[in-house]
VEXTOR-746494 format. One line per field, with one value per atom (N, C-alpha, C, CB): atom name; x, z, y. Coordinates in steps of 0.02 Angstrom, whole numbers, always signed. Atoms other than C-alpha are relative to their C-alpha. Glycine has a CB too. Layout:
N
site = [CA;...];
x = [X;...];
z = [Z;...];
y = [Y;...];
% end
This chain:
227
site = [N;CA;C;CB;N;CA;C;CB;N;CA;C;CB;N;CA;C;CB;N;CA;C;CB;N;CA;C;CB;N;CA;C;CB;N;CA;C;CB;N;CA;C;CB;N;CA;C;CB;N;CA;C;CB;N;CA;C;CB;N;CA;C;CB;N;CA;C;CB;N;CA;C;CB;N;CA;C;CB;N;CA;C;CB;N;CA;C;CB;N;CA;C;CB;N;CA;C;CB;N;CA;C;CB;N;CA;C;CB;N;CA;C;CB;N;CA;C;CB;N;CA;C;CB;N;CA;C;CB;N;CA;C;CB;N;CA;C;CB;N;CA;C;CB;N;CA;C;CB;N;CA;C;CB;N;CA;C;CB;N;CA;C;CB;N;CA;C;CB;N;CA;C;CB;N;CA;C;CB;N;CA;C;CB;N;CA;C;CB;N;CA;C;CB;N;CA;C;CB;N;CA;C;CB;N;CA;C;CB;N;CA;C;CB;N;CA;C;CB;N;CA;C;CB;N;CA;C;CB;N;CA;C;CB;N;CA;C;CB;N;CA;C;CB;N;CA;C;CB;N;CA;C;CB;N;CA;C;CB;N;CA;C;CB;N;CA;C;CB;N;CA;C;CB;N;CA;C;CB;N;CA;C;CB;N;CA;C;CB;N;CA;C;CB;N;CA;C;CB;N;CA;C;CB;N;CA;C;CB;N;CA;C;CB;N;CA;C;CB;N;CA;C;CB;N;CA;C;CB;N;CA;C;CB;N;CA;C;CB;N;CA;C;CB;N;CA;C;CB;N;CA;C;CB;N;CA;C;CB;N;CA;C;CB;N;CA;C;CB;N;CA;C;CB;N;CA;C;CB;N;CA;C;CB;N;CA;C;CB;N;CA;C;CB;N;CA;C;CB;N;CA;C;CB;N;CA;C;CB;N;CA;C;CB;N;CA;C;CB;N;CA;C;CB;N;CA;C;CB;N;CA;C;CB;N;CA;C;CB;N;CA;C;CB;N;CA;C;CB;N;CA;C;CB;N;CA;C;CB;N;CA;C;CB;N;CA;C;CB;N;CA;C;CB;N;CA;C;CB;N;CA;C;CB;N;CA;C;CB;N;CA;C;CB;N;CA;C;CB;N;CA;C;CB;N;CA;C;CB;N;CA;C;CB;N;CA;C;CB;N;CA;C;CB;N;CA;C;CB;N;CA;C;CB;N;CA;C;CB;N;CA;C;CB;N;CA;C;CB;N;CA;C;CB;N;CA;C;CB;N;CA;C;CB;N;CA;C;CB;N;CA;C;CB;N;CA;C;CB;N;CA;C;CB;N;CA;C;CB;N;CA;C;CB;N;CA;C;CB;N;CA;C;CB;N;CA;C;CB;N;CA;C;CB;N;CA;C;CB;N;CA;C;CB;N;CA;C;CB;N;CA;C;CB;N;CA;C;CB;N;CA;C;CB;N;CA;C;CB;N;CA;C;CB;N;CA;C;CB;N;CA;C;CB;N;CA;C;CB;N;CA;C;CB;N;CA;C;CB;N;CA;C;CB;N;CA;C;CB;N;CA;C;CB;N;CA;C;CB;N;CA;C;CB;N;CA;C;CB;N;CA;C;CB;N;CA;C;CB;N;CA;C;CB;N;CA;C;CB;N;CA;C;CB;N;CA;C;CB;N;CA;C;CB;N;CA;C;CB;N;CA;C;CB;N;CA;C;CB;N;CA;C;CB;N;CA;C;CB;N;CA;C;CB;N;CA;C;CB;N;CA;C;CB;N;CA;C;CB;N;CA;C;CB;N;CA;C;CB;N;CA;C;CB;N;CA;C;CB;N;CA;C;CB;N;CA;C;CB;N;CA;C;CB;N;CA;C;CB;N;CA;C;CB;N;CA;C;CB;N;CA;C;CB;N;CA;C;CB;N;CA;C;CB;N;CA;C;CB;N;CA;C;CB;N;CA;C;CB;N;CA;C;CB;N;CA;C;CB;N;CA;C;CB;N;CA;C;CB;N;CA;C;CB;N;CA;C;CB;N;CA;C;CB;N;CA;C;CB;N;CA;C;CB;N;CA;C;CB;N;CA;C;CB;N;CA;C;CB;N;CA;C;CB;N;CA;C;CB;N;CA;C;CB;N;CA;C;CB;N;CA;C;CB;N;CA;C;CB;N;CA;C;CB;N;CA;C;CB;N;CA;C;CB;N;CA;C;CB;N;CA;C;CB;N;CA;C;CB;N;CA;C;CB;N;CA;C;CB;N;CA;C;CB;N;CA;C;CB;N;CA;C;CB;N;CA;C;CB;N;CA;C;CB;N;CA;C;CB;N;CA;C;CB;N;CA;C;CB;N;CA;C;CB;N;CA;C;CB;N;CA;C;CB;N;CA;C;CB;N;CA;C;CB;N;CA;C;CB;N;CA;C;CB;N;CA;C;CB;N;CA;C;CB;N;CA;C;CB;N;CA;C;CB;N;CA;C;CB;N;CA;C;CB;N;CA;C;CB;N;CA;C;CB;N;CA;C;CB;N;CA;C;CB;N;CA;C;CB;N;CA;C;CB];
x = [+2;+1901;+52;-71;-55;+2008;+64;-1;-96;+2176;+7;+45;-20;+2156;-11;-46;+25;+2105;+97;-93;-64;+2279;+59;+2;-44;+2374;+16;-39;-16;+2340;+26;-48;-9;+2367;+70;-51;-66;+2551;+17;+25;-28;+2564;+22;-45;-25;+2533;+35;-42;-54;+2632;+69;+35;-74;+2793;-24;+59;-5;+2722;-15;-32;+11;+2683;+67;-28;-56;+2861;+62;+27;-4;+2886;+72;+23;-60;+3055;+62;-10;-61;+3213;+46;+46;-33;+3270;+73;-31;-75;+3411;+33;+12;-32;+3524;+85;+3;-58;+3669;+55;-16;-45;+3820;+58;+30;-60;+4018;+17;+80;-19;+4036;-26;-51;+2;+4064;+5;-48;-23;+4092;+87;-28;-54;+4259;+6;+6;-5;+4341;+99;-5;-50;+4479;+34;-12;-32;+4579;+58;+31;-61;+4692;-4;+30;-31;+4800;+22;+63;-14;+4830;+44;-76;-20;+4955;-9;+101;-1;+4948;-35;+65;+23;+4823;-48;-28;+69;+4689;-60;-29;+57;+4516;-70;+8;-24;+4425;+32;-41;-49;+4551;-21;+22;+18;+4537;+19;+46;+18;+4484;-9;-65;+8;+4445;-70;+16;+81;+4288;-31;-2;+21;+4246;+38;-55;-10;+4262;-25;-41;+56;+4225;+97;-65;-42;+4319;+49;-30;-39;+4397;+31;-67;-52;+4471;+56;-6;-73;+4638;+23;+43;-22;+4679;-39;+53;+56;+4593;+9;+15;+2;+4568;-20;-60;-75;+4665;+28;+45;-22;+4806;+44;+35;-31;+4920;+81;-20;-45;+5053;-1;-32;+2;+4986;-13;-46;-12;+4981;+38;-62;-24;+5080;+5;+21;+45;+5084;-54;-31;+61;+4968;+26;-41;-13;+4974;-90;+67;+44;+4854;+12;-24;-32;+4864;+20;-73;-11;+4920;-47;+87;+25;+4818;+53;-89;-74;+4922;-61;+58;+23;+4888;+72;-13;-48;+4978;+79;-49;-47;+5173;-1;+0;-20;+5150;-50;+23;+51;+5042;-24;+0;+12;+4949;-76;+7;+69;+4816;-50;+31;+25;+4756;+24;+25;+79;+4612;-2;-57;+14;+4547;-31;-39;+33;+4490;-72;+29;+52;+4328;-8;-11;-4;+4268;-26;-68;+14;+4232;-56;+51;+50;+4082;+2;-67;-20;+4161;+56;+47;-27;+4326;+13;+67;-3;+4401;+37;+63;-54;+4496;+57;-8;-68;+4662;+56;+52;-56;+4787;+67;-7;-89;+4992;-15;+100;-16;+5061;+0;+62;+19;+5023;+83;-85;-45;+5199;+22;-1;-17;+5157;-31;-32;+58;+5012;+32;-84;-26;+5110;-35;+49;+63;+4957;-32;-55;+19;+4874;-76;+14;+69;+4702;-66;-4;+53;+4537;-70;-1;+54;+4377;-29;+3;+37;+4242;-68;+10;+84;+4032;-20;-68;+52;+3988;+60;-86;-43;+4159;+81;-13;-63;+4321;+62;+7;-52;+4471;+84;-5;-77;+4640;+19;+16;-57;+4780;+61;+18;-79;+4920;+66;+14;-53;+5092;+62;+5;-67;+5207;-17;+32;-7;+5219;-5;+76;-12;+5196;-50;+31;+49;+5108;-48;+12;+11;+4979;+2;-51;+12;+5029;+99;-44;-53;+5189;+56;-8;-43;+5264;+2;-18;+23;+5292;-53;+91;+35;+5197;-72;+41;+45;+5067;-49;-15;-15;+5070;-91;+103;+43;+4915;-59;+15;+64;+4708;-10;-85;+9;+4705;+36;-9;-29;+4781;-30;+32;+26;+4699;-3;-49;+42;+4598;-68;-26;+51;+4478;-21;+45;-10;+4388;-74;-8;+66;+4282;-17;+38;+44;+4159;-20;-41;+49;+4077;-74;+7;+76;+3902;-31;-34;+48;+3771;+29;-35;-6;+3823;-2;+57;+30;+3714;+25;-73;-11;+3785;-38;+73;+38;+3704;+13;-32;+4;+3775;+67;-88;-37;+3950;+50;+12;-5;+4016;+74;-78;-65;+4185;+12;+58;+7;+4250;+95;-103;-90;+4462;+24;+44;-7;+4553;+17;+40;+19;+4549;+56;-16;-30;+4709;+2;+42;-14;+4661;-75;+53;+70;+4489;-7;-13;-5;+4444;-13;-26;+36;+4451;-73;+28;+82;+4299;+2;-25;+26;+4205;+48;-32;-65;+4341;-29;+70;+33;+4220;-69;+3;+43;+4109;-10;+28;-5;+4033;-73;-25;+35;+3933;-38;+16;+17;+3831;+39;-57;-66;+4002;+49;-3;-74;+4144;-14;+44;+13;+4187;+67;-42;-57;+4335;+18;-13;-13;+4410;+68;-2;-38;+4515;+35;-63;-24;+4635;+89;+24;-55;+4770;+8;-3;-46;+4870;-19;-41;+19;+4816;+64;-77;-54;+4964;+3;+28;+43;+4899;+69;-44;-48;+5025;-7;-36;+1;+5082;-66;+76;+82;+4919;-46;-9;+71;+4790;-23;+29;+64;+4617;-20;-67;+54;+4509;-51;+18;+56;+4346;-47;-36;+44;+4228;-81;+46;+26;+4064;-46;-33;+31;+3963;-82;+35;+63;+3773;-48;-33;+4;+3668;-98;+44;+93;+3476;-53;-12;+58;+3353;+26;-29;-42;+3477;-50;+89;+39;+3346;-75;+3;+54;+3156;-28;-48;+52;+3034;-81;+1;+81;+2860;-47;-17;+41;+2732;-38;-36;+29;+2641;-72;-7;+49;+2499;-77;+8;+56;+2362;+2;-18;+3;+2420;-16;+50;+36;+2396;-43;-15;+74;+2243;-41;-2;+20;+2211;+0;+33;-34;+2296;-56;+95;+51;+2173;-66;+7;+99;+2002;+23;-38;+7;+2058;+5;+72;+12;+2116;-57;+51;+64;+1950;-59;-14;+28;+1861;-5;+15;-15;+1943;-16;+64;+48;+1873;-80;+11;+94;+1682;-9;-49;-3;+1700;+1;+36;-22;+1764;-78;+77;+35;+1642;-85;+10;+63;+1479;+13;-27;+14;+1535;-15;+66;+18;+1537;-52;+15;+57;+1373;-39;-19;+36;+1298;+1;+24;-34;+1378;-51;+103;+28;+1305;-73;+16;+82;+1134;-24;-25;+22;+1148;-1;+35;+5;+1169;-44;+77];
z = [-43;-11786;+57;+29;-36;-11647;-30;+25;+0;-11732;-36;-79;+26;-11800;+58;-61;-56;-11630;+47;+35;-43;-11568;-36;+2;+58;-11725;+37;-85;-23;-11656;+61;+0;-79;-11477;-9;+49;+1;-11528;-34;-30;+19;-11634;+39;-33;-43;-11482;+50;+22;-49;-11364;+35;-47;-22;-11382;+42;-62;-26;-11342;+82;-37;-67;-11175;+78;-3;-25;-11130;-15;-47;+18;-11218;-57;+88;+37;-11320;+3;-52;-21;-11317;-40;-4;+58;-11399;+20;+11;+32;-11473;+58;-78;-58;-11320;-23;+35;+9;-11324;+36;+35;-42;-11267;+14;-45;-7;-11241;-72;+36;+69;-11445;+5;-66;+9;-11465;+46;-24;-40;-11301;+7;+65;-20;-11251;+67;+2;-54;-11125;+36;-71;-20;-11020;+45;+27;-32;-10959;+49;-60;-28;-10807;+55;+21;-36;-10707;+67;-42;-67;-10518;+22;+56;-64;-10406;+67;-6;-61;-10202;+21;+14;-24;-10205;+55;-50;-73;-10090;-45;+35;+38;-10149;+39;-16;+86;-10234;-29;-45;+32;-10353;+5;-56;+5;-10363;-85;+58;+79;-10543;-23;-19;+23;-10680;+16;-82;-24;-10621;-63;+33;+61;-10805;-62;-11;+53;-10978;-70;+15;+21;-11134;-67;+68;+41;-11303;+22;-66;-27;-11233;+79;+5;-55;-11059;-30;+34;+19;-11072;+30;+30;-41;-10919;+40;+29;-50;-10795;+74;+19;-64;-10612;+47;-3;+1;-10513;-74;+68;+52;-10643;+15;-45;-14;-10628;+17;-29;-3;-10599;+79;-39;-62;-10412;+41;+10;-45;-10375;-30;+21;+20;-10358;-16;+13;+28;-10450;-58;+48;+54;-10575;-53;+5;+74;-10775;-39;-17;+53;-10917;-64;-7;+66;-11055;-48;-48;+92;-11228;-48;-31;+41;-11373;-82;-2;+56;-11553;-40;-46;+67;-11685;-39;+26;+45;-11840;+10;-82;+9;-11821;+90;-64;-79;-11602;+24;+31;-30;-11478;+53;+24;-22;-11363;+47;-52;-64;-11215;+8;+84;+14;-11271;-58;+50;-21;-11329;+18;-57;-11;-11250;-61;+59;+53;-11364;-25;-2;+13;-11442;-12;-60;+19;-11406;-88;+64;+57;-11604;+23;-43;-21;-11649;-35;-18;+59;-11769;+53;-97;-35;-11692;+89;-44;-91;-11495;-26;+73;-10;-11437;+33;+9;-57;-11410;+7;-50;-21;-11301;-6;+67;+9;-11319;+82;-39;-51;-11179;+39;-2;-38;-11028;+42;+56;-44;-10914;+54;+6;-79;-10759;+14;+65;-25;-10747;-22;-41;+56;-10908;-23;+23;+11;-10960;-72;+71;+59;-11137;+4;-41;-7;-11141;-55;+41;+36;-11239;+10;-24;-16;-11244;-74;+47;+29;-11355;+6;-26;-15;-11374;+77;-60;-78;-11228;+27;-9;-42;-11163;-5;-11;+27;-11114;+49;+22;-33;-11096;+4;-44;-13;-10997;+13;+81;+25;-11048;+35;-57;-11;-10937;-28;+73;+34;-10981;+60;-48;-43;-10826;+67;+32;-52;-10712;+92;-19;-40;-10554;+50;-30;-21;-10430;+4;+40;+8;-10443;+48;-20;-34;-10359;-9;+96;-4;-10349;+29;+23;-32;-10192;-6;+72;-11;-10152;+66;+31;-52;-9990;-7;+58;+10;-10076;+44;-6;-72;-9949;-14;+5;+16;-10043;+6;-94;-3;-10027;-75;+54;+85;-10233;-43;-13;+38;-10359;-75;+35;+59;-10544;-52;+10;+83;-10667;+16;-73;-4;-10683;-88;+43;+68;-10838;+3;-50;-3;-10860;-79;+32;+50;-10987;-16;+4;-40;-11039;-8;-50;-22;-11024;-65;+34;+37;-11101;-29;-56;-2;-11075;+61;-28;-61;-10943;+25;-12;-7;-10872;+63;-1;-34;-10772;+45;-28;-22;-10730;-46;-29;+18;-10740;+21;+11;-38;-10727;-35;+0;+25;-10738;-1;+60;-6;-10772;-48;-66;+22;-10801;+49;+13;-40;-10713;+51;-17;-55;-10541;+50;+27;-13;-10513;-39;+1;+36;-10611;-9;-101;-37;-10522;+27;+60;-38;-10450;+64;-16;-46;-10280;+32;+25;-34;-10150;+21;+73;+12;-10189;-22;+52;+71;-10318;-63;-28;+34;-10444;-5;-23;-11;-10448;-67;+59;+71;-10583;+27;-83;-5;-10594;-66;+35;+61;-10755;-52;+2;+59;-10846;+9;-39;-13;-10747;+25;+73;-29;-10698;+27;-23;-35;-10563;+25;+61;-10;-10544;+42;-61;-69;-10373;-29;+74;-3;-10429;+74;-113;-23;-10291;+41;+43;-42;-10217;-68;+111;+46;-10374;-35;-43;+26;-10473;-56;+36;+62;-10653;-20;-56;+40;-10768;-85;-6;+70;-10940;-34;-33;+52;-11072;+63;-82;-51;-10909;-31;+132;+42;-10991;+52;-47;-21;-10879;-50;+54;+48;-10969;+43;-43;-19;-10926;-47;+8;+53;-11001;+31;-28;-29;-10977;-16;-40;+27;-10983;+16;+10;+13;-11015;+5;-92;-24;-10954;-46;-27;+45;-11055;-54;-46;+37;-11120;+21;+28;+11;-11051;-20;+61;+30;-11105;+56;-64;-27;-11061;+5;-63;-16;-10971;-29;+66;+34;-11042;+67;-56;-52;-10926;+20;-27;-38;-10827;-46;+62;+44;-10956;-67;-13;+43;-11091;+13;-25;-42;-10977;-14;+77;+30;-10980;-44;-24;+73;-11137;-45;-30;+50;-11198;+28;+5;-34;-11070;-16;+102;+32;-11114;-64;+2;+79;-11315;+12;-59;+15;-11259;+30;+26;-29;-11149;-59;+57;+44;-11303;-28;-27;+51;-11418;+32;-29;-25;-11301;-7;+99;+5;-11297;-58;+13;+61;-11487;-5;-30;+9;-11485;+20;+57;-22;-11368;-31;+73;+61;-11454;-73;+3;+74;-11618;-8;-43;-31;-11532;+1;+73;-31;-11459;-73;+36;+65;-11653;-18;-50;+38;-11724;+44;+15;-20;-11606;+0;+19;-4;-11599;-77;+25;+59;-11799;-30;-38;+39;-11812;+45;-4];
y = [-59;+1969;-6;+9;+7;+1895;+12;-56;+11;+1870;+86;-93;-86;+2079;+17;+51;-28;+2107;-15;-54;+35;+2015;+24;-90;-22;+2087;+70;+3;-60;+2271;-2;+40;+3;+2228;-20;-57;+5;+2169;+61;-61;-76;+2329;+65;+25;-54;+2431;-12;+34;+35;+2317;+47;-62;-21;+2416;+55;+24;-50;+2571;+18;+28;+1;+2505;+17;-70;+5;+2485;+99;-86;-80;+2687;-30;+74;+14;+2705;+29;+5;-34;+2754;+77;-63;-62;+2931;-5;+95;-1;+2987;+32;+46;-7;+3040;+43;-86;-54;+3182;-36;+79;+41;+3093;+61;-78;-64;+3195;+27;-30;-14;+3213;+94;-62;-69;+3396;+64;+3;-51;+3456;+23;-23;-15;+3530;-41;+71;+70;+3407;+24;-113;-15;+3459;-58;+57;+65;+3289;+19;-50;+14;+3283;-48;+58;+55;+3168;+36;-35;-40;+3195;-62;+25;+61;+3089;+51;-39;-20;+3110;+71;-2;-65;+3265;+3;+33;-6;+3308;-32;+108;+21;+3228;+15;-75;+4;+3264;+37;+2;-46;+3359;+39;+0;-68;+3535;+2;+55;-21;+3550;+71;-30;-76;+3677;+15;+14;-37;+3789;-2;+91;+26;+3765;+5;+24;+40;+3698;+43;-71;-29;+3812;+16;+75;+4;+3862;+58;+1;-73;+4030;-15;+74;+19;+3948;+2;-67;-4;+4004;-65;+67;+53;+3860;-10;+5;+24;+3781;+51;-94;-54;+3867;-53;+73;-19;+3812;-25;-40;+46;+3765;-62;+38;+24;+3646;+13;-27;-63;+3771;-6;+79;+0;+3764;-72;+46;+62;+3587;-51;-32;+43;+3457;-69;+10;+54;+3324;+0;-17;-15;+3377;+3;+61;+1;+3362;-14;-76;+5;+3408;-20;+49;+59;+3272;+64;-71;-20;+3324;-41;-23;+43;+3286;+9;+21;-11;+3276;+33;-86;-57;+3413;-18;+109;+16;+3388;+66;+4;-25;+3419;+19;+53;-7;+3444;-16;+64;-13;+3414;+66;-50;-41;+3529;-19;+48;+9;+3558;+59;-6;-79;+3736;+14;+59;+15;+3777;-65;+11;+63;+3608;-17;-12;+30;+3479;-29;-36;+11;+3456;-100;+54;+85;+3251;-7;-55;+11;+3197;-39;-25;+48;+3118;-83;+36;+66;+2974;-38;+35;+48;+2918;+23;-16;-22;+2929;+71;-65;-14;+3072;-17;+31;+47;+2986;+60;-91;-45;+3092;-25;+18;+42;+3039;-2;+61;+41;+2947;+57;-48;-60;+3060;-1;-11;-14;+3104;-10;+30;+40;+3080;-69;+45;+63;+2934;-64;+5;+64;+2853;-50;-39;+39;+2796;+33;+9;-12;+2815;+22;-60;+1;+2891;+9;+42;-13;+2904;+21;-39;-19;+2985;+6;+59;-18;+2950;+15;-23;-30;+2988;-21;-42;+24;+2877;-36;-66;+31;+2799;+15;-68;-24;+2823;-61;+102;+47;+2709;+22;-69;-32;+2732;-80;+71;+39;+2623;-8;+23;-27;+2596;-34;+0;+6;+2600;-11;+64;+14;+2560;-52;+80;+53;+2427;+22;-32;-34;+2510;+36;+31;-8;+2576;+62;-21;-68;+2719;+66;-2;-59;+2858;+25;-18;-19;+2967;-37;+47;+26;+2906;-104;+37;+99;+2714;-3;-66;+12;+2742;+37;+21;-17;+2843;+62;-53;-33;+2981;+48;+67;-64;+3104;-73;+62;+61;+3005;+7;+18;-28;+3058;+0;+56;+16;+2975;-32;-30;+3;+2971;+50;-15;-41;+3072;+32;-67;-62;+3208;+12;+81;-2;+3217;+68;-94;-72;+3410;+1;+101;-17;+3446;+52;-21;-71;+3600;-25;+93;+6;+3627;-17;+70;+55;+3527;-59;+29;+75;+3366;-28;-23;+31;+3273;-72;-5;+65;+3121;-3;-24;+25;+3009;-42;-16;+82;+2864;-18;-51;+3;+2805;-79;+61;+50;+2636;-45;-39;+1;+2553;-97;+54;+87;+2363;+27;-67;-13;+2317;-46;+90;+46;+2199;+36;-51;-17;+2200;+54;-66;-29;+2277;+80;-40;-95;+2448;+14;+14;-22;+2470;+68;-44;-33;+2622;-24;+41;+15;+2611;+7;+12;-17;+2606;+68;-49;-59;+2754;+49;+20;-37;+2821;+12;-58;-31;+2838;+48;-32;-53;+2992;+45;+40;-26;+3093;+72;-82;-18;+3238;+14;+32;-3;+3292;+39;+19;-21;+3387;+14;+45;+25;+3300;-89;+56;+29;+3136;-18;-33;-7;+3104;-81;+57;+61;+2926;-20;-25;+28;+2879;-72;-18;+69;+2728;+8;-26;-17;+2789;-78;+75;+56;+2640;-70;-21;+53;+2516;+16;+3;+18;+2434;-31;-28;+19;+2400;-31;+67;+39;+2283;+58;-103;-14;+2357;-43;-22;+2;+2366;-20;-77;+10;+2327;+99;-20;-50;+2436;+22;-32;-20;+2534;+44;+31;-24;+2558;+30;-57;-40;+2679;+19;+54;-2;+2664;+68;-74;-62;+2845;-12;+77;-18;+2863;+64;-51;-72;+3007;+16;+18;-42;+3102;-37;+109;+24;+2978;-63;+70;+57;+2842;-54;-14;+60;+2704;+9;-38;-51;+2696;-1;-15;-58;+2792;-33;+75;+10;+2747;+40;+9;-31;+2812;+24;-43;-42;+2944;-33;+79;+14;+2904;+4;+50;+5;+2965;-38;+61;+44;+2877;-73;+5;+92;+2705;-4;-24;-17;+2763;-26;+48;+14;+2780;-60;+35;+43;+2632;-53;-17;+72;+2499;+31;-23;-31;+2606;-21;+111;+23;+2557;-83;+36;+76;+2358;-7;-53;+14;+2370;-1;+55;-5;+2423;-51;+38;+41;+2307;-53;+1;+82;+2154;+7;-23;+1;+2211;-14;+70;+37;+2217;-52;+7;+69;+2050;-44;-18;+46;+1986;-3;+10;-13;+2073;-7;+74;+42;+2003;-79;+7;+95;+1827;-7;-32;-4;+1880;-30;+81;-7;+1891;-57;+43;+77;+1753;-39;-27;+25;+1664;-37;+23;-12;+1706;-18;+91;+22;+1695;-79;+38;+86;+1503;-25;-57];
% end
């Protein structure tokens, strides 16, 4: 009776800790990527993200310094319509113009690649507080929680990374990354860790192991009394 009594009690174990569902990551949103040197911060981005945005608002037409990657379509690339993230491989953009940096975005992460020896921002003295990347989403895609790791020279600075639930905006202005130095960005999303189990299910779950001990102990009781 004990070890079925200890058998179920590991069966329902997990559900103490709840579980983790399946979680909507950036796969399938439209994702509008740009690069800023020396702007004001935080960038003045697109007001939104969607298959019929002709361009972003503002565009980059009105500030300077500004560029919206290219992604490659067979035979050219292009930045319109924005690109839908895949849900298999990254979206990798060509070498970006101004940043000169290689980028990617896939379900839950996205990594920028640089490509020049040098320091980040337009000027050498770095004259604008806003020098990076802006990455917009459209709607329905919740982020949560956004967190970065790369060597130390292609960090965002302090409090350079910021995200809301369908953008996230990354400050590396005055950082001086080496050819191939990674910044990884790993994204997470409204229910990515688990889940407690609500208050009545507690409940529920210690009135059944409370149960499952009286059993125990009034079968002892018997036994007992029968020898």
């Amino acid at each position: 009776m004990r070890l079925r009594m200890f058998a179920l009690i590991a069966a329902l174990g997990p559900l103490a800790v709840g579980s983790a569902p399946a979680v909507a990551g950036l796969a399938g949103a439209y994702v509008d990527t740009m690069s800023y040197f020396d702007v004001s911060d935080p960038p003045p981005g697109p007001t939104s993200v969607s298959a019929s945005t002709p361009e972003p608002t503002p565009d980059c037409t009105t500030i300077h310094y500004c560029n919206i990657l290219n992604y490659p379509i067979p035979g050219s690339s292009q930045n319109f319509p924005f690109p839908t993230v895949p849900s298999t491989s990254p979206l990798n953009y060509v070498l970006d113009s101004l940043s000169e940096t290689y980028v990617s975005v896939s379900d839950n992460q996205i990594t920028i690649t640089n490509n020049l020896s040098a320091p980040f921002c337009f000027t050498s003295q770095c004259t604008g507080p806003f020098s990076g990347f802006g990455f917009y989403f459209s709607s329905g895609v919740d982020i949560t929680k956004v967190t970065a790791s790369g060597p130390s020279d292609f960090l965002p600075i302090s409090g350079g990374l910021s995200w809301t639930p369908t953008s996230i905006i990354v400050n590396l202005n005055g950082d001086s990354p080496q050819v191939g130095d990674k910044l990884i960005l790993d994204v997470y999303f409204s229910g990515s860790g688990p889940i407690a189990p609500e208050t009545s299910t507690w409940a529920m779950m210690l009135i059944g192991f409370a149960g499952l001990g009286f059993a125990a102990y009034r079968r002892t009781g018997v036994l007992a009394r029968a020898v």
